[in-house]
C-alpha positions in Angstrom: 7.1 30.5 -3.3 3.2 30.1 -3.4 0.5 29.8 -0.5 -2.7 28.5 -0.8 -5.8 28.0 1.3 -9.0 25.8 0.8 -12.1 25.0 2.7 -13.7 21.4 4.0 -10.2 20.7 6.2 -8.8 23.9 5.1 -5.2 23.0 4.8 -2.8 25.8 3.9 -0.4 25.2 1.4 2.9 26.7 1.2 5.9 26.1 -1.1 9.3 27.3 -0.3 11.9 28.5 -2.8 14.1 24.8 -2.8 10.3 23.1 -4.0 10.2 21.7 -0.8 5.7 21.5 -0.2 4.2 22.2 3.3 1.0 21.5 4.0 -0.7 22.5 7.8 -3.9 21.6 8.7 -5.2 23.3 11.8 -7.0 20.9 14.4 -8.0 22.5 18.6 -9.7 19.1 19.1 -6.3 17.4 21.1 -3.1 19.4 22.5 -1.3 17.5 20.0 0.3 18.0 16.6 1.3 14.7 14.1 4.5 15.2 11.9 4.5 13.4 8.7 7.3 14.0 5.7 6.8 11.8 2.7 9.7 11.8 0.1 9.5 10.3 -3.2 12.1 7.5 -2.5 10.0 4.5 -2.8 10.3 1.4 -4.4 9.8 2.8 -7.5 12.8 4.9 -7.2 15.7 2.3 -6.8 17.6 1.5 -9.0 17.0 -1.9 -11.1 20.5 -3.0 -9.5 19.9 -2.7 -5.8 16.0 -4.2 -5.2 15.3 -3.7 -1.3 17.5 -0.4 -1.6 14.4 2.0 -0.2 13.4 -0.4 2.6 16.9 -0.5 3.3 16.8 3.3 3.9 13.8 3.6 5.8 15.4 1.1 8.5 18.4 2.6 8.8 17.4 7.0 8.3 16.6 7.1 12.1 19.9 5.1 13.3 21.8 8.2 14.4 22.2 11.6 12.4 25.3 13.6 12.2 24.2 15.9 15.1 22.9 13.3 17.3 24.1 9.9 18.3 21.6 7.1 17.9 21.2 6.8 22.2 21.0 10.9 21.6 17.8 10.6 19.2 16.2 7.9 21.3 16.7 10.2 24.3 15.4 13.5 22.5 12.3 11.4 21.4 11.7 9.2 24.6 12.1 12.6 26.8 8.6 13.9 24.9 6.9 10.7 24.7 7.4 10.5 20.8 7.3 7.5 18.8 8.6 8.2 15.5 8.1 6.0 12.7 9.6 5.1 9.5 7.8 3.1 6.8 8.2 3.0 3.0 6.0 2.4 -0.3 6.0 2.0 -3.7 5.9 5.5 -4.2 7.5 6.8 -0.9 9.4 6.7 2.1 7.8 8.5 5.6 8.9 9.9 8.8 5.7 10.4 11.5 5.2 11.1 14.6 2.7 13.0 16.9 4.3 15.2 20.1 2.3 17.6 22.7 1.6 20.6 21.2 4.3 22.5 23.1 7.0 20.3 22.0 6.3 21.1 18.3 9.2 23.0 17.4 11.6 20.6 19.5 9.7 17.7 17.4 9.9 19.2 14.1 13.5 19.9 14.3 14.3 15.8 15.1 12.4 15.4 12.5 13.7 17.3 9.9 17.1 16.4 11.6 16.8 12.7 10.7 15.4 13.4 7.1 18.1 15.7 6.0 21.4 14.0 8.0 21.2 10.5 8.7 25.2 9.6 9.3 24.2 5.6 8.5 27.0 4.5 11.3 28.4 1.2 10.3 27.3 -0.7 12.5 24.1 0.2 12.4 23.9 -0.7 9.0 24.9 -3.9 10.2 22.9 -4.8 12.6 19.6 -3.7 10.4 20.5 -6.1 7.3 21.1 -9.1 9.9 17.3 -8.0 11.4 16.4 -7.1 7.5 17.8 -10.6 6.4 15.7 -12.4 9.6 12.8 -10.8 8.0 13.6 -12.3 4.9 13.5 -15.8 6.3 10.5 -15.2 8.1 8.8 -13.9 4.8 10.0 -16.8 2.6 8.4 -19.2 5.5 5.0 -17.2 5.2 2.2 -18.2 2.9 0.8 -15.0 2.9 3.7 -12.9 1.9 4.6 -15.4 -0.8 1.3 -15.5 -2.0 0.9 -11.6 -2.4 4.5 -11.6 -3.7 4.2 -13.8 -6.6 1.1 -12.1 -7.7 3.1 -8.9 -8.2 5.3 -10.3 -9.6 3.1 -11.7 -12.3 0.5 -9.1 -12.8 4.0 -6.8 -13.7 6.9 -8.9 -14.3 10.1 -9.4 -11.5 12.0 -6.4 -13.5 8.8 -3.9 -12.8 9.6 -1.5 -10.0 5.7 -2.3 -9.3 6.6 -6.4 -9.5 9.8 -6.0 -7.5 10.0 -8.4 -4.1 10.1 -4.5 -1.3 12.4 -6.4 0.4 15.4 -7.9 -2.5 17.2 -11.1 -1.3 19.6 -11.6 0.9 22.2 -11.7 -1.7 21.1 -8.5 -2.6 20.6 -7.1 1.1 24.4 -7.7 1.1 25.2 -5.9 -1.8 23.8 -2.5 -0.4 26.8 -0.8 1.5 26.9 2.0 4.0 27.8 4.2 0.4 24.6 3.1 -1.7 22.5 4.0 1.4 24.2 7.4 1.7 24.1 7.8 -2.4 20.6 6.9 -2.9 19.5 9.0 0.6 21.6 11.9 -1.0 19.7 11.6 -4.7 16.6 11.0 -3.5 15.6 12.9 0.0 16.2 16.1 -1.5 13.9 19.5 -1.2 12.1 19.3 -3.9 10.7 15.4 -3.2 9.9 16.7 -0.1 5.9 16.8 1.3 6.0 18.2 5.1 2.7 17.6 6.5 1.4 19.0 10.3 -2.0 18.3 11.7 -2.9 19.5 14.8 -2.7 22.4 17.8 -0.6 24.4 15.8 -1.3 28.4 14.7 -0.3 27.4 10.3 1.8 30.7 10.0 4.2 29.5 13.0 4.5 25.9 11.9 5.2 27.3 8.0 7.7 29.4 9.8 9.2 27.0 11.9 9.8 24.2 8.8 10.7 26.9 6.7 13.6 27.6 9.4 14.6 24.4 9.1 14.4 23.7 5.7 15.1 26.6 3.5 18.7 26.1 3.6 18.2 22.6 2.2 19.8 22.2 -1.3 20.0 19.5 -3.4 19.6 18.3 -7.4 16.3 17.9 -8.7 15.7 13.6 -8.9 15.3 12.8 -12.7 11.7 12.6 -13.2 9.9 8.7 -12.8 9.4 6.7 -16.2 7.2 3.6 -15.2 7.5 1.1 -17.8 3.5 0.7 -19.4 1.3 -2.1 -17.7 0.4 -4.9 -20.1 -3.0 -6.1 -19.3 -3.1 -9.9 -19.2 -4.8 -11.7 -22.1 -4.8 -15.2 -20.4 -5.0 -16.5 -17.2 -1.9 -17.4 -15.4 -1.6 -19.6 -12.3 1.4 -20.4 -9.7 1.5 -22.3 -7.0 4.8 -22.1 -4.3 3.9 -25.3 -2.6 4.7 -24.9 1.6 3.7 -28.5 2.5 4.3 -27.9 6.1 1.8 -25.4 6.2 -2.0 -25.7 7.7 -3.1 -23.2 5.6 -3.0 -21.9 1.6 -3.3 -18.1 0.9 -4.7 -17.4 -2.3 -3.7 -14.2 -4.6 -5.8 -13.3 -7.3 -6.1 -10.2 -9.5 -5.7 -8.0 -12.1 -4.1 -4.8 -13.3 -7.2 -1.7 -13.9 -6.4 1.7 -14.0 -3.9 5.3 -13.2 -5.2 6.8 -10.0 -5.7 10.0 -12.8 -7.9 7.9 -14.6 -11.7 8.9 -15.0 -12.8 5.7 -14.1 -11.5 5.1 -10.8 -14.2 6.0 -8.3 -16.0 3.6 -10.5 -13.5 1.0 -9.6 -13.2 1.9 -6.3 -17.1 1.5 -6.0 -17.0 -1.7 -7.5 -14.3 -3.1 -5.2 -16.4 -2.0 -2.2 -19.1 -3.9 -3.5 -16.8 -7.0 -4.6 -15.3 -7.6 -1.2 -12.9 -4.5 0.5 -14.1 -4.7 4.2 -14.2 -8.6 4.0 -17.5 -9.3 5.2 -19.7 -6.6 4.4 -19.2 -7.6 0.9 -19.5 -10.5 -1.7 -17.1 -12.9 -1.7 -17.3 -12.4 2.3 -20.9 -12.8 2.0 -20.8 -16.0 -0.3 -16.9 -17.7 0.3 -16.7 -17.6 4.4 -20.3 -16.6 5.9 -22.9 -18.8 3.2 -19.9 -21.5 2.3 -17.8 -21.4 5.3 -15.0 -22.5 3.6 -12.5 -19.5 4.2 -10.7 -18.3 7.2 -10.6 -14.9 5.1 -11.1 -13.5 2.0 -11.5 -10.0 0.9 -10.2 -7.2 -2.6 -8.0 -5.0 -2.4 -7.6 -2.0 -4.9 -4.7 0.0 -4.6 -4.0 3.8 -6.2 -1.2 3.9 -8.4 0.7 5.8 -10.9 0.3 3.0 -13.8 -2.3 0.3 -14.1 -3.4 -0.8 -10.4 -3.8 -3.7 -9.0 -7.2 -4.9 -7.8 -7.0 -8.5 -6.0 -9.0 -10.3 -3.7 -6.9 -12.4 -0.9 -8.1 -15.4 0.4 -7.0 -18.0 3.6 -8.3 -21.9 3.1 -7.0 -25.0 4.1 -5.4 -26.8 1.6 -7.9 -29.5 0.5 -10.4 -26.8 -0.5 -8.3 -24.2 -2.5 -10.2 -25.2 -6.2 -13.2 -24.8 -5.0 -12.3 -21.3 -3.0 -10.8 -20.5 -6.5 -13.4 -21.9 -8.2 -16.1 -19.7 -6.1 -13.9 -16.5 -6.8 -14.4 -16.8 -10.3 -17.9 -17.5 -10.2 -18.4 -14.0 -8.4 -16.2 -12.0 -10.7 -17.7 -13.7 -13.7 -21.0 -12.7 -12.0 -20.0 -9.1 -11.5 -19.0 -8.8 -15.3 -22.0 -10.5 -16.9 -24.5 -8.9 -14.4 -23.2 -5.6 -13.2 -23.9 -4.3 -9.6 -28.0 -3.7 -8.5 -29.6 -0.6 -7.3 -29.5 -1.7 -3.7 -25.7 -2.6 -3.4 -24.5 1.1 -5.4 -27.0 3.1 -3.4 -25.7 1.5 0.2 -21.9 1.5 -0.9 -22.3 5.5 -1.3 -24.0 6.0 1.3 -20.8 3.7 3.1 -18.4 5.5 1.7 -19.4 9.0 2.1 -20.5 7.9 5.7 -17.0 7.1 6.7 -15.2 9.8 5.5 -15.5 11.5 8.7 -14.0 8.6 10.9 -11.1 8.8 8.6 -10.4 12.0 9.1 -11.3 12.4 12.9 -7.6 11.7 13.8 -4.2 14.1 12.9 -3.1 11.2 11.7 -6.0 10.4 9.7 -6.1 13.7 8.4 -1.9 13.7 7.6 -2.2 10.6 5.5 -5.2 12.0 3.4 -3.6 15.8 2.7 -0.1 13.5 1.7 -2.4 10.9 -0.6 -3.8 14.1 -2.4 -0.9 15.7 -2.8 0.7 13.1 -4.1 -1.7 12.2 -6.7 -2.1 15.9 -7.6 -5.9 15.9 -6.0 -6.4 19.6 -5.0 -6.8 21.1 -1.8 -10.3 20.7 -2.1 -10.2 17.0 -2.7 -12.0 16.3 1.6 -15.0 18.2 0.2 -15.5 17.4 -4.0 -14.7 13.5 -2.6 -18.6 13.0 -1.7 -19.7 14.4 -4.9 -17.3 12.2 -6.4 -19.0 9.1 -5.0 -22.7 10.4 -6.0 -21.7 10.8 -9.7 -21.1 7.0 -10.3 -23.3 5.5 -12.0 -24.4 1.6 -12.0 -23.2 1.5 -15.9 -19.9 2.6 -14.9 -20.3 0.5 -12.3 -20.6 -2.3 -14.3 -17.9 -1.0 -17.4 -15.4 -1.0 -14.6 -16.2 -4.9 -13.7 -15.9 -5.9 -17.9 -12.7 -5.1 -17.4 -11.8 -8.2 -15.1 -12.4 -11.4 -16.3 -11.8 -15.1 -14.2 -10.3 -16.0 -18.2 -7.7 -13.3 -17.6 -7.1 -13.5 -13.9 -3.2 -14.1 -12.6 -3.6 -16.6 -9.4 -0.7 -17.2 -7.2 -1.3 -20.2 -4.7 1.2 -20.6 -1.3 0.8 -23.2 1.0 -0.1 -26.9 1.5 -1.2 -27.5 -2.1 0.4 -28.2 -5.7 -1.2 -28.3 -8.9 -3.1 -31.3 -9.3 -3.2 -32.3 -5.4 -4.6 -30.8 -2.0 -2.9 -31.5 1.4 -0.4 -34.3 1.8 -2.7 -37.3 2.2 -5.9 -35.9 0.2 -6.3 -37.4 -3.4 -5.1 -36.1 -6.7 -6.9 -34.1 -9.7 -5.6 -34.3 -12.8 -6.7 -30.5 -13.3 -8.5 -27.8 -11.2 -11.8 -28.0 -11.5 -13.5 -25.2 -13.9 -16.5 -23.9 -11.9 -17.9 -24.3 -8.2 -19.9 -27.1 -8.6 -17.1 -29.4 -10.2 -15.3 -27.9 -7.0 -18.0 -29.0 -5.2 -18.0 -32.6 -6.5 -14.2 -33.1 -6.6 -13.9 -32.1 -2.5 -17.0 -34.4 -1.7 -15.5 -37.3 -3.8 -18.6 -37.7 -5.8 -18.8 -38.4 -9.4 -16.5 -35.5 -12.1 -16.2 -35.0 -15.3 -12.8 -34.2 -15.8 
């Protein structure tokens, strides 16, 4: 059993015998206190056998418990004006919630209720995979999600936990029984995978005593410890395209696979992805691709923590005729970032960004739940809130720019869903023999003007 304190948010940190980790941040600001509990029973964690397994369990974990009916529950958490939520990752599946502060102890214990004893009734089961299985449909009728999809699944390979489809099939769906749900909830919501986290109008000593009530009779095996098969960077560009005809518009997926969340380099990367695109408009492609070129409904990058090589892709939304030349213009501004690097001007406002909105990010409990939970985590220290702006300042441009050499348009997976197939736009538009190689063959092809092709 350890405690620990640190400044900036000053969380206290407690750990009880069973490993489970408690983390409390105190906050006077709102007579309210958030709930979150993060387990490590993500997508990672099912097993090769039953993909959609962890999303399964985070529909079904607040469906009833075995000391309270499922019209019980909703009552309990209705009665306070508590929404509680369930949501799962790669890495983990999360309970949350914010309550009054004087219904914090009630809270808690619903909380810790539904964690520890879901009773999975049967037909609740059944009714979430018919509702999981309308989501399917929906999905596979959804440019976007098909797009994004496929990408994973080609930056890691379908039999990746990281290139996995979160949601299986529905073939799969109907493989997962009341009993895997109960088996995998039983191996993997244990103690010791267990991060409690409370934000809010709460004294830390009573809400480290109030979980530890709860919780310190919790037993349960230790999960066997995550091996993620390695990440092999692409040496060649790959392209699909899932053709939706009956679409008005083509999503675009494009990206590549960087670094470890642990790895030196990525506040470099996470600089460089600021720059690149992250808040759509305030950056490049925004900048060049919809607001100079107008020829996207959106576009922006993406760069995601992970535990093996993460993926850093830029999403795009075009209509169909113009999806070489939005590709086209995509590379052009990668290819740009590698050759040329990032300028004085660019690093020197992204900082200044970055460290600026730290404080709107944490001026919420919930804000401040899902940053202590990140940290922990990713093993970032209690002191994480206040090294982070330091962090930032120590980039240079140079790493700036080593991070960018790492992508290359020659090396990029692309994954294309919509009204478009390789070698055609929208039904009705002409055909290309091959996608155009650079922005202004792009150009040429979509005016109809003379190509070399």
């Amino acid at each position: 059993m350890s405690h620990a304190t640190a400044r900036g948010l000053s969380p206290v940190r407690h750990v009880l015998a069973n490993g489970a980790v408690i983390l409390v941040k105190r906050s006077t600001v709102t007579p309210a206190v958030t709930i979150n509990a993060s387990c490590h029973a993500g997508i990672v964690h099912e097993p090769p056998a039953a993909p959609g397994l962890a999303h399964f369990l985070a529909q079904t974990i607040d469906r009833g418990t075995e000391r309270r009916t499922p019209g019980d529950l909703a009552d309990a958490l209705d009665g306070r004006g508590v929404a509680l939520a369930t949501s799962v990752n790669r890495h983990a599946l999360a309970l949350s919630c914010s309550c009054l502060a004087e219904d914090f102890d009630a809270t808690l214990d619903i909380v810790v209720d539904v964690l520890r004893r879901p009773s999975f009734l049967e037909d609740e089961v059944a009714r979430k995979r018919a509702e999981i299985a309308t989501t399917l449909g929906q999905d596979a009728d959804n440019p976007a999600v098909q797009a994004v999809e496929g990408l994973f699944e080609l930056l890691y390979g379908a039999s990746h936990p990281y290139g996995r489809r979160s949601k299986g099939t529905v073939e799969q769906l109907e493989r997962i029984s009341r009993e895997t749900l109960a088996g995998f909830h039983r191996e993997r919501i244990v103690p010791s995978a267990l991060s409690l986290v409370m934000v809010g109008d709460v004294d830390p000593v009573r809400a480290i005593d109030a979980a530890a009530r709860l919780l310190e009779d919790w037993q349960g095996a230790t999960p066997r410890a995550l091996a993620l098969p390695p990440v092999e960077h692409a040496r060649a560009r790959r392209r699909v395209v899932r053709p939706m005809m009956n679409k008005s518009q083509a999503d675009l997926a494009y990206g590549f696979t960087t670094v470890t969340r642990s790895d030196p380099a990525y506040d470099a990367f996470w600089v460089m992805n600021t720059i690149l695109g992250q808040f759509g408009l305030g950056g490049r492609l925004g900048d060049n691709i919809r607001e100079r070129q107008g020829m996207a409904y959106y576009v922006f990058s993406s760069f995601d923590a992970a535990l093996v090589g993460a993926p850093l892709f830029v999403r795009a939304g075009v209509d169909g005729s113009r999806v070489d030349r939005a590709i086209a213009a995509i590379d052009e501004e990668i290819a740009a970032l590698t050759r040329d690097g990032v300028t004085d001007a660019e690093l020197d406002d992204t900082k200044r960004y970055l460290k600026g909105s730290m404080p709107r990010h944490l001026e919420t409990n919930a804000g401040i739940a899902t940053f202590l939970q990140s940290a922990e985590f990713f093993g970032l220290g209690l002191d994480h809130d206040e090294r982070l702006p330091s962090l930032i300042d120590a980039v240079t441009r140079e790493e700036v720019h080593e991070a960018a050499r790492r992508l290359a348009p020659d090396r990029a997976a692309i994954v294309i869903a919509g009204p478009y197939r390789d070698g055609s736009a929208q039904a009705g538009c002409r055909r290309l023999r091959k996608a155009p190689a650079t922005l202004d063959e792009a150009r040429r092809a979509e005016s109809g003007g003379p190509r070399r092709l």
